[in-house]
C-alpha positions as CSV (number, residue, x, y, z in Angstrom):
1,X,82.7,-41.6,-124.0
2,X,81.8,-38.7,-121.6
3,X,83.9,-38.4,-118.4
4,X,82.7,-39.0,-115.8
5,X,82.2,-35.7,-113.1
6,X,83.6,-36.6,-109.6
7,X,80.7,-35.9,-107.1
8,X,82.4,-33.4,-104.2
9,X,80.1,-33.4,-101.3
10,X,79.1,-30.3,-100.2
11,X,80.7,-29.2,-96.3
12,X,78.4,-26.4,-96.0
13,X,75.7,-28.9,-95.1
14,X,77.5,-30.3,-92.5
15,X,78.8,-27.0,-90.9
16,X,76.5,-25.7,-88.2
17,X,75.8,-22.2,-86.8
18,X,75.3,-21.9,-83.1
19,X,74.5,-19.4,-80.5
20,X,75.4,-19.4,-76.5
21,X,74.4,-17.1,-74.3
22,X,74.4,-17.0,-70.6
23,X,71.2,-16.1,-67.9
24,X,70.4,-15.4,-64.4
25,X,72.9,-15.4,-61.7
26,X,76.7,-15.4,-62.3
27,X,78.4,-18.4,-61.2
28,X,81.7,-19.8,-61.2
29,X,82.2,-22.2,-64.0
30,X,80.3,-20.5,-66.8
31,X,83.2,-19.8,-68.4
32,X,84.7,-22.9,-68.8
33,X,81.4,-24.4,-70.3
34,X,81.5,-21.2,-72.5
35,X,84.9,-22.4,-73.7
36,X,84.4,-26.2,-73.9
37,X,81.2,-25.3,-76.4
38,X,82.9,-23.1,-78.4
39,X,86.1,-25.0,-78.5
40,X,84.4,-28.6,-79.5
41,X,82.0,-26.7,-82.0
42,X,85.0,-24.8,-84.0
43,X,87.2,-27.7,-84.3
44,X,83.8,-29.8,-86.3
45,X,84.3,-26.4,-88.3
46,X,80.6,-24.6,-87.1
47,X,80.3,-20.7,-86.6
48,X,79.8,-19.8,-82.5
49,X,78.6,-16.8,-81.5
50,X,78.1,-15.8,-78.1
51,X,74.7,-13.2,-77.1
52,X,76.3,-10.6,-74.6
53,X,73.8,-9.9,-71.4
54,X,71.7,-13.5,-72.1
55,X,68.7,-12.8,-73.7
56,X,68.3,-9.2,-73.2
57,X,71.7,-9.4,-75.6
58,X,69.5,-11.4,-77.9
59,X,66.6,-8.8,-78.3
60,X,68.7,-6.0,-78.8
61,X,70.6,-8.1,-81.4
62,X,74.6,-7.4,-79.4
63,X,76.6,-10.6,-80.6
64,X,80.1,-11.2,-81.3
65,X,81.7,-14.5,-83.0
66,X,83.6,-16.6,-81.0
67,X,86.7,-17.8,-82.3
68,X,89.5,-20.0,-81.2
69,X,91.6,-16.7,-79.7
70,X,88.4,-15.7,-77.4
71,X,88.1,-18.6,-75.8
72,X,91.7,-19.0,-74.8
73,X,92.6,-18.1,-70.9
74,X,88.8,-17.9,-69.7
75,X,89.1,-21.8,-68.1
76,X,90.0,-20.3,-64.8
77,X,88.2,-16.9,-64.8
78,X,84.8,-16.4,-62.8
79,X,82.0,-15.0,-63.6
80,X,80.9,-15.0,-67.4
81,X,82.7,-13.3,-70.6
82,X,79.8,-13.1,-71.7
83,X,77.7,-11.2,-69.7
84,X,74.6,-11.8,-67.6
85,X,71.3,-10.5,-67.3
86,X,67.6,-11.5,-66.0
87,X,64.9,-10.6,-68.8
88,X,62.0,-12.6,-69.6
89,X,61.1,-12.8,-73.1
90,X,57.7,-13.8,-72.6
91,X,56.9,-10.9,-69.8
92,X,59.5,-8.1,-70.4
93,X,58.8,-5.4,-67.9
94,X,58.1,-2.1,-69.4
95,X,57.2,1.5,-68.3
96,X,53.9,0.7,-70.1
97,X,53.1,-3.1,-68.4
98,X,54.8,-6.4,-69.3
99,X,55.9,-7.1,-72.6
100,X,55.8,-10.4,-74.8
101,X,59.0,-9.9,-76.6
102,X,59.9,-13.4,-77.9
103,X,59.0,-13.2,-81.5
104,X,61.7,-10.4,-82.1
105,X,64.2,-12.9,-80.2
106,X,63.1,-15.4,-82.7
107,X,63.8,-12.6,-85.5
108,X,67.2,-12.6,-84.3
109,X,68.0,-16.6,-84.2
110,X,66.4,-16.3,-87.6
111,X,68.3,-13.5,-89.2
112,X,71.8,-15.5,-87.9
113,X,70.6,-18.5,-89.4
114,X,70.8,-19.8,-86.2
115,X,71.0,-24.3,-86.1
116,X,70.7,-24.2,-82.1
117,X,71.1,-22.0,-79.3
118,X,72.7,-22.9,-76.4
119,X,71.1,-21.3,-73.0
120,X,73.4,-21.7,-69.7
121,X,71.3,-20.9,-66.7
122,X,69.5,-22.2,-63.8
123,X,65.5,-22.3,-63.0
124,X,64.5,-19.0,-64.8
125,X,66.8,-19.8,-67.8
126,X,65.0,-23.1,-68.2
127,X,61.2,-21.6,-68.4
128,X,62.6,-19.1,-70.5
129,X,64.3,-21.1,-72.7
130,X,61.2,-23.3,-72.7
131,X,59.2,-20.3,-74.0
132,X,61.4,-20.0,-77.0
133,X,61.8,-23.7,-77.5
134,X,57.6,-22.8,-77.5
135,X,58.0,-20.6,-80.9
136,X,60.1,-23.2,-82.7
137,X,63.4,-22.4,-82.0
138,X,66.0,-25.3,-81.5
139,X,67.5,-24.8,-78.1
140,X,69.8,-27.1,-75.4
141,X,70.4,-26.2,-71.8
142,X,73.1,-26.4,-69.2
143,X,71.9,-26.1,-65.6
144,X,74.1,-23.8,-63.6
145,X,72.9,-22.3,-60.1
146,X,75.1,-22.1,-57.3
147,X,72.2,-23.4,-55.3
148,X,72.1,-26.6,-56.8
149,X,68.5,-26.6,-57.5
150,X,68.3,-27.2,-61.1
151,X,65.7,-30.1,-61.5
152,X,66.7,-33.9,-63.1
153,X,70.5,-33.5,-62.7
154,X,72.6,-34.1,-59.6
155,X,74.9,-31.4,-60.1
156,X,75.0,-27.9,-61.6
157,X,77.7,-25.5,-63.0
158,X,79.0,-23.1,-59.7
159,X,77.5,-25.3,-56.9
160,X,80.9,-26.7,-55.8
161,X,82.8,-23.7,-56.0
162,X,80.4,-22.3,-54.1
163,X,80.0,-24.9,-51.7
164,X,84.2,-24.6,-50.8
165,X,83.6,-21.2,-50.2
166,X,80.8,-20.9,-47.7
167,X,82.3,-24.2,-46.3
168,X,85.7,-22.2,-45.5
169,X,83.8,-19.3,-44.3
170,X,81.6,-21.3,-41.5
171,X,85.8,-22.7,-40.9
172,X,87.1,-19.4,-40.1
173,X,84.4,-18.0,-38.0
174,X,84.8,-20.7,-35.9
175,X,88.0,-19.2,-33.9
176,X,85.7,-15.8,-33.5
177,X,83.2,-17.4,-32.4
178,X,85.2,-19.7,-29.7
179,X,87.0,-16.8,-28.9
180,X,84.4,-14.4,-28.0
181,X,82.0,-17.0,-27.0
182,X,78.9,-16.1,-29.2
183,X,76.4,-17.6,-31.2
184,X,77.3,-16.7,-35.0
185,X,74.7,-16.9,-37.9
186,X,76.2,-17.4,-41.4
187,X,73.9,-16.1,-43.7
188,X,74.4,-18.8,-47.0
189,X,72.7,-18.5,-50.5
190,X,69.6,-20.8,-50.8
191,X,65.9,-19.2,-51.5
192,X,64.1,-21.4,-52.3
193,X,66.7,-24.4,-51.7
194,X,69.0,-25.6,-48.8
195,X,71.5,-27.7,-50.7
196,X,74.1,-25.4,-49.8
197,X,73.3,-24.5,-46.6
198,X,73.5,-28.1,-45.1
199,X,76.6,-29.1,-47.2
200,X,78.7,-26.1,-46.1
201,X,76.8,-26.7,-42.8
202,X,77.9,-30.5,-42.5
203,X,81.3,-29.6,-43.7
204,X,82.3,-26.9,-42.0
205,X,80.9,-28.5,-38.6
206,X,77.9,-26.1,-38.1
207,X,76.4,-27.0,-35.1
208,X,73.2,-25.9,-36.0
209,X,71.5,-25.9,-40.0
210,X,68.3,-24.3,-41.0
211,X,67.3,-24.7,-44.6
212,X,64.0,-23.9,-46.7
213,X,62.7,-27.3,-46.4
214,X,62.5,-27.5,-43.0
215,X,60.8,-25.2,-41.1
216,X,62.3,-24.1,-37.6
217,X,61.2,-23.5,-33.9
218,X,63.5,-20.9,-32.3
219,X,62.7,-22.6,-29.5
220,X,64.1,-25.6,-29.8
221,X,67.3,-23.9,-31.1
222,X,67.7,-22.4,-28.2
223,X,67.6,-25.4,-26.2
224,X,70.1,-27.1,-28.1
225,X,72.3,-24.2,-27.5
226,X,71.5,-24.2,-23.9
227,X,72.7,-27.6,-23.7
228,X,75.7,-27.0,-25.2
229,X,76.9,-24.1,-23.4
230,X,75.8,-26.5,-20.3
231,X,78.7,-29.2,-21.7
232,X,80.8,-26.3,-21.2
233,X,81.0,-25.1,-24.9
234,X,79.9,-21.5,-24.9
235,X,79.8,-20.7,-28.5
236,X,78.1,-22.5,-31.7
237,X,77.7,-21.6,-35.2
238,X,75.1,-22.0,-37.1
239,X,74.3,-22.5,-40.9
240,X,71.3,-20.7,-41.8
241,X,69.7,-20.4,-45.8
242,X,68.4,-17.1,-46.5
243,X,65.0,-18.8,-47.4
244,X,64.9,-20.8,-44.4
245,X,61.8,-19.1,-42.3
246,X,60.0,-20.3,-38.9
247,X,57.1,-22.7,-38.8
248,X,55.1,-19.6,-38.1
249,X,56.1,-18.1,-41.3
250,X,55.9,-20.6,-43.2
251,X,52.4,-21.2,-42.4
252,X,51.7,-17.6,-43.2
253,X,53.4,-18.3,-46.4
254,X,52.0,-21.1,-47.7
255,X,48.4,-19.6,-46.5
256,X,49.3,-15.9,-48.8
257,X,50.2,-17.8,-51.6
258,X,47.5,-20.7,-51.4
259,X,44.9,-17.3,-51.6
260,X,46.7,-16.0,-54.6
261,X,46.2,-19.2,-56.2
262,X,42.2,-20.1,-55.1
263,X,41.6,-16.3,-55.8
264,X,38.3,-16.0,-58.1
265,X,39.0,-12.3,-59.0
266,X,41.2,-9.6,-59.7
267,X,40.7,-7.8,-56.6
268,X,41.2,-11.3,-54.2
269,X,45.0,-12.0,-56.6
270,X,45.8,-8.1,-55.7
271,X,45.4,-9.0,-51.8
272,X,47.4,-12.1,-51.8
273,X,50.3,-10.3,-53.6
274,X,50.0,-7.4,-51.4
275,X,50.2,-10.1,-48.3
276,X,53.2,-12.0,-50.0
277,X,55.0,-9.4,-50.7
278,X,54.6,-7.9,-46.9
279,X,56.0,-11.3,-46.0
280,X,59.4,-11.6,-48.4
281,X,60.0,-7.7,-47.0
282,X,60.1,-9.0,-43.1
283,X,61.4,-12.1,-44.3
284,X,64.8,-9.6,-45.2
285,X,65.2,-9.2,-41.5
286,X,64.5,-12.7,-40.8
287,X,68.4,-13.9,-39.6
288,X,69.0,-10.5,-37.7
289,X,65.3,-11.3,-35.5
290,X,66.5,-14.8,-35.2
291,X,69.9,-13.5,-33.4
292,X,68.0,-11.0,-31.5
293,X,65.2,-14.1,-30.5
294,X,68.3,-16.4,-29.7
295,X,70.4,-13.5,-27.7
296,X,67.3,-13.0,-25.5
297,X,66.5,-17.5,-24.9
298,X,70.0,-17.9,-24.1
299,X,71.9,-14.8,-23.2
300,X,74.9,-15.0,-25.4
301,X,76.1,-12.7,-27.9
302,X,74.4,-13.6,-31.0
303,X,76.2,-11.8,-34.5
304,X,75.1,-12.3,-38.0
305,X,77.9,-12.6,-41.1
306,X,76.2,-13.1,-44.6
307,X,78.3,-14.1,-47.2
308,X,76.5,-12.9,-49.9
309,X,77.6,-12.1,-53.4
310,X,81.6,-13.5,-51.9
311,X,80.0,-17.4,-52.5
312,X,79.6,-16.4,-56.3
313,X,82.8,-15.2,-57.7
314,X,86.5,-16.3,-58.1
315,X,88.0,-18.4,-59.6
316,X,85.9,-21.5,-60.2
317,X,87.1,-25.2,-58.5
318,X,88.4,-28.1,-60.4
319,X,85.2,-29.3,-60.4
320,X,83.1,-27.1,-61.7
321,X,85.7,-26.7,-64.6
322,X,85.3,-30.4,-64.9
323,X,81.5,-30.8,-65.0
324,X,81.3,-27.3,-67.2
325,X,83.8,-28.8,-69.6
326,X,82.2,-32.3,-69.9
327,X,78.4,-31.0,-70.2
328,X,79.9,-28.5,-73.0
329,X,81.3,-31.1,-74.8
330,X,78.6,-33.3,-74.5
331,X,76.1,-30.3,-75.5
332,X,77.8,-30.4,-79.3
333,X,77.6,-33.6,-79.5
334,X,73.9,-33.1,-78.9
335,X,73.5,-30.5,-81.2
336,X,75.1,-32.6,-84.0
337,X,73.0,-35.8,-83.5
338,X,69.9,-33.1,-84.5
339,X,68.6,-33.2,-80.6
340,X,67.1,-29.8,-79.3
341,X,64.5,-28.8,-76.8
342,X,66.7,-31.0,-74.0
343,X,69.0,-30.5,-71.3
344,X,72.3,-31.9,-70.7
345,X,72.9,-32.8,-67.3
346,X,74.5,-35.6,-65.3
347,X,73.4,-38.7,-63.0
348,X,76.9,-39.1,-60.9
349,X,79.5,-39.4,-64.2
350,X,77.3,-40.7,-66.9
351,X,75.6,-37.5,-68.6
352,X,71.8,-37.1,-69.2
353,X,69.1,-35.7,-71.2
354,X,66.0,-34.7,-70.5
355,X,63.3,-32.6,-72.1
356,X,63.5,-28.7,-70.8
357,X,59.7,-29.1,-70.6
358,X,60.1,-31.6,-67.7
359,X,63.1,-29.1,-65.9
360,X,60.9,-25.9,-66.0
361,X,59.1,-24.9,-63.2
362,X,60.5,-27.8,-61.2
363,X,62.5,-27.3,-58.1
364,X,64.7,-30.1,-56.6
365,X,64.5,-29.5,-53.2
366,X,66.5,-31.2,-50.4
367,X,64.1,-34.1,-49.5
368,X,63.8,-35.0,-45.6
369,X,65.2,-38.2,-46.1
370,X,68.3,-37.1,-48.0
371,X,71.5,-39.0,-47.0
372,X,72.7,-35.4,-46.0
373,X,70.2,-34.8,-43.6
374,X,70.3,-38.4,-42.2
375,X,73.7,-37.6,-41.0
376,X,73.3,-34.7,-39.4
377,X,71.0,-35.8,-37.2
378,X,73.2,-38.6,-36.4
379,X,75.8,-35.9,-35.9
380,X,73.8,-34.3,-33.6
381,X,73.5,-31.0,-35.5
382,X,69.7,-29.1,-34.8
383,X,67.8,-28.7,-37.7
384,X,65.4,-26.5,-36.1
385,X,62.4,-29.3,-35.5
């Protein structure tokens, strides 16, 4: 009788090889998603490498392996360990013209026999990743923005860190303003999106907010100013989103880019880029004209403080290390159950998934009706209209 071979099954087919990198804007949190990826994938026993510089790391093939040592300590630092940059594979800008570059990033997933690649990033990440997702490669998401504007999840990676941070600014120029008596602008990240904006506004008791969204009437700032200094308090702050614009911009706006998109020619698109891009170079000045416009309605000192790059870094809050650790997590567990070409986000505490196709291109915008917004105007704050 012959004995009988034991059947050893073979680990190798269950061990995985993943890829993270990080894109865009850095924002506080990054890290710890970096770390709860890595951390969850090594102790299922998978190889983690990490891209340095996002996917122009990837093109030019710059990786290092992630181990258990790497990861330890980077919970509480800002920023990313792994490096940031803004390149898009599908249009990479060259002396010569823009460059579709995605089949050499798909050279490199395939020469690291690559089972997924994890891309950390906000809107641009997402239509990026999408492109690659478009070639075949197996690819998961994390939204992270500081602007919050990431679309099918109600939170992203670096928006509350941010959000204490521009909220404590608007807090301390309070006394400067009281004690000089002038109007102060606070200049708070936001293009395209005003989550920020209002909830630094509503929490640090702005007394006027002006987001994207909503276009404002200077006008009618001013007169809610007036009114105030007429109570007998001669200062106010106000909240403003660097892509907040007047309704008299906005319609100029939305009339540039309406041509770009009806044009019928070559020579019509040229114009409306010409025009648009006239526009976002005035629109650079916009907040120091609006404290000039509001210093002559209502002769007070009007001064502008933008916060700038300050609402990025530092050390990221408890709950951006929270979310970034539980979407990480949850991202391997994705991975494992053979999902790709989703995004893991979150609807309050339960966690969610949704196809990238459905994120890119999608902005989620403050809508008029927004609890938020509701409250400020019972508040009283002006909201430019």
């Amino acid at each position: 009788m012959k004995p009988t071979r034991k059947h050893t099954p073979q680990k190798s087919r269950t061990k995985k090889r993943i890829a993270i990198l990080t894109a865009g804007g850095d924002s506080p949190g990054l890290n710890a998603a970096i770390r709860a990826i890595g951390k969850t994938a090594i102790s299922k026993g998978w190889t983690v490498i990490g891209f340095r510089d996002g996917f122009l790391g990837m093109l030019e093939d710059r990786w290092l392996e992630l181990k258990k040592d790497d990861l330890a300590g980077i919970l509480t630092i800002g920023g990313t360990v792994l490096g940031t940059s803004r390149l898009k594979p599908h249009r990479m800008e060259t002396p010569k013209g823009n460059v579709d570059v995605r089949d050499k990033l798909v050279a490199t997933y395939k020469r690291h026999k690559l089972d997924a690649l994890v891309c950390i990033g906000g809107g641009g990440t997402h239509k990026n990743a999408l492109k690659l997702a478009e070639k075949g490669l197996r690819i998961v998401t994390l939204p992270k923005t500081i602007d919050n504007d990431v679309a099918h999840t109600d939170s992203t990676i670096g928006f509350a860190t941010a959000l204490e941070i521009a909220t404590e600014a608007i807090d301390r120029l309070h006394s400067t303003a009281h004690s000089h008596h002038r109007i102060i602008l606070a200049e708070i990240m936001g293009h395209r999106a005003g989550w920020l904006a209002l909830g630094a506004g509503l929490a640090g008791g702005a007394d006027v907010i002006l987001i994207p969204e909503i276009p404002y009437d200077v006008n009618l700032i001013a007169s809610a100013i007036k009114r105030r200094v007429a109570r007998g308090t001669k200062f106010s702050i106000i909240a403003v989103a660097e892509g907040a614009r007047s309704i008299e911009d906005t319609r100029a706006y939305e009339a540039a880019h309406h041509a770009g998109k009806s044009a019928r020619n070559d020579a019509q698109k040229r114009v409306a880029r010409t025009v648009l891009a006239k526009l976002d170079a005035e629109h650079e000045d916009n907040i120091f004209r609006l404290s000039r416009q509001l210093h002559t309605l209502t002769g007070l000192d009007a001064r502008v403080s933008i916060l700038g790059y300050v609402q990025r870094g530092g050390t990221p809050s408890y709950r951006d290390r929270l979310i970034a650790t539980r979407l990480g997590t949850a991202c391997v567990e994705m991975i494992e159950a053979g999902k790709s070409g989703i995004m893991v986000g979150n609807d309050g505490d339960r966690i969610t998934t949704v196809p990238i196709s459905k994120v890119a291109g999608n902005l989620k915008a403050v809508p008029r009706d927004h609890p938020l917004i509701r409250s400020a105007r019972h508040l009283g704050t002006n909201l430019g209209d």
